[in-house]
C-alpha positions in Angstrom: -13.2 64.5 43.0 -13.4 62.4 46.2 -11.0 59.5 46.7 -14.1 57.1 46.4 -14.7 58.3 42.2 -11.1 58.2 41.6 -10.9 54.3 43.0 -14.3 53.9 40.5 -13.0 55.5 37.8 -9.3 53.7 38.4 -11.6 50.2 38.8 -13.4 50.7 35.2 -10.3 51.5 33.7 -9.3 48.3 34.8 -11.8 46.4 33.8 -11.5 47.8 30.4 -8.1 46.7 29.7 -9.0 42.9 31.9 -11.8 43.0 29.0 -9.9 43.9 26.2 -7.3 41.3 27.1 -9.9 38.5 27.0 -11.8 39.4 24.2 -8.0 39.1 22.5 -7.5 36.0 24.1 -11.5 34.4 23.2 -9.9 35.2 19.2 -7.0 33.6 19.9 -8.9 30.5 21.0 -10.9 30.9 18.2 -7.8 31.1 16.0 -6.4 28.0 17.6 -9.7 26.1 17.4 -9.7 26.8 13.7 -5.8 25.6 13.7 -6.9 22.9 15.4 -9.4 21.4 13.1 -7.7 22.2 10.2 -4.8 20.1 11.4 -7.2 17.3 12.2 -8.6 16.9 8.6 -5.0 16.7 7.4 -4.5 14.1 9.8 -7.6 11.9 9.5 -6.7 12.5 5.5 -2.9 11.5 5.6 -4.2 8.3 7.8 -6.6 7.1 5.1 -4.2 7.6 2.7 -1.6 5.5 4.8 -4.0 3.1 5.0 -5.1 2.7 1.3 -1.1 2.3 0.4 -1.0 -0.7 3.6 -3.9 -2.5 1.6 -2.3 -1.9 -1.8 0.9 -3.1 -0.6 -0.7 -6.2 0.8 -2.3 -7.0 -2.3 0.4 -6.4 -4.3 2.7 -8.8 -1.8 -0.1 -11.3 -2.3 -0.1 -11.3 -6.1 3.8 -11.4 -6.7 3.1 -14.5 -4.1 0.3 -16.0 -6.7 2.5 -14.9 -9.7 5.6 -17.0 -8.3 3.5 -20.1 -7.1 1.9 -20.0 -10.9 5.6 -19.8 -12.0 6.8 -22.8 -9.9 3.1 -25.1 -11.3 4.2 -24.1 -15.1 7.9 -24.9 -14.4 6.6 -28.1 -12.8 4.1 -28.7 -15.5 6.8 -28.4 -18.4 9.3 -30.4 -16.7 6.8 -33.3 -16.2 5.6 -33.1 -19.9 9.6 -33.3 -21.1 9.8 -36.3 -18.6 6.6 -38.5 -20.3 7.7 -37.2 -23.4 10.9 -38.7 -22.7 10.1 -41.9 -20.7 7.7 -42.0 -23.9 10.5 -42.5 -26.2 12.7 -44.8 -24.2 9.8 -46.8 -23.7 9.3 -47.1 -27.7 12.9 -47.5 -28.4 12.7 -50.3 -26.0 9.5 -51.8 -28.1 10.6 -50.9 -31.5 14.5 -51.2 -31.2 14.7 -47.7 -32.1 14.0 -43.9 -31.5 11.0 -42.3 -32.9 11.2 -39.0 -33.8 8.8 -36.1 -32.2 6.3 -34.4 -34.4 7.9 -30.8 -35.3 4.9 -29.1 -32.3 6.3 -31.3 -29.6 10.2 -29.6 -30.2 9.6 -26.8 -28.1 12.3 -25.9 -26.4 11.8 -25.6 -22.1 13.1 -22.0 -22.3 10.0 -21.3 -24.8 7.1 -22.8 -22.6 8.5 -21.2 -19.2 7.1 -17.7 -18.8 10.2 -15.4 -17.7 8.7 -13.0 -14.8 10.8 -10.6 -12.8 10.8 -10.0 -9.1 
C-alpha cells in the first residue's frame, strides 16, 4: 500500500465517525424538537388555565361587590320602612292622643328582614 490509499482509507474512516457523530446529533435534535413541543403544549395549556381562574376571580370579585351593594339597598330599605312605620305612629298619636298598635305582620324584628351574608 502506497502512502496515497493509506491517506484514502485514513480520510473515509474519518468521515465515518464525522457521520456517525451527526446522524447522533440530527436524533438529538429530533429529541429536543419533540422536548420542545411537548413543553409548549404544557405551557399554552397552564396559560389558558391561568387565564380561566383571572376571569373567574374577576367575576367572583364582581359578584361579592353586587352581593354587598344588595346588602347595603335591603339594610337601607328596612331601615326606611321602620322609620315611616315609626313617623307613622307619632304622627297618629299626635292625631288621636294616643299610640296605635301595629298589626302582628308589621312586628318583624330588623334582625329578621336583614339577610346575614358572610365575606
Amino acid at each position: 500500500m502506497n502512502s496515497e490509499t493509506t491517506t484514502l482509507i485514513s480520510l473515509k474512516e474519518a468521515m465515518k465517525r464525522v457521520d456517525h457523530k451527526l446522524q447522533a446529533l440530527e436524533a438529538q435534535f429530533r429529541e429536543l424538537d419533540f422536548t420542545k413541543d411537548n413543553l409548549m403544549q404544557k405551557f399554552e395549556h397552564h396559560r389558558k388555565t391561568l387565564a380561566s381562574q383571572a376571569a373567574q376571580d374577576e367575576m367572583w370579585t364582581a359578584v361579592l361587590a353586587l352581593i354587598r351593594d344588595i346588602t347595603f339597598l335591603i339594610t337601607n330599605m328596612v331601615k326606611n320602612q321602620a322609620l315611616q312605620d315609626s313617623l307613622l305612629r307619632a304622627v297618629q298619636v299626635i292625631e288621636k292622643g294616643k299610640a296605635v298598635k301595629t298589626p302582628e305582620e308589621q312586628k318583624s324584628s330588623l334582625k329578621e328582614l336583614i339577610p346575614s351574608v358572610k365575606n
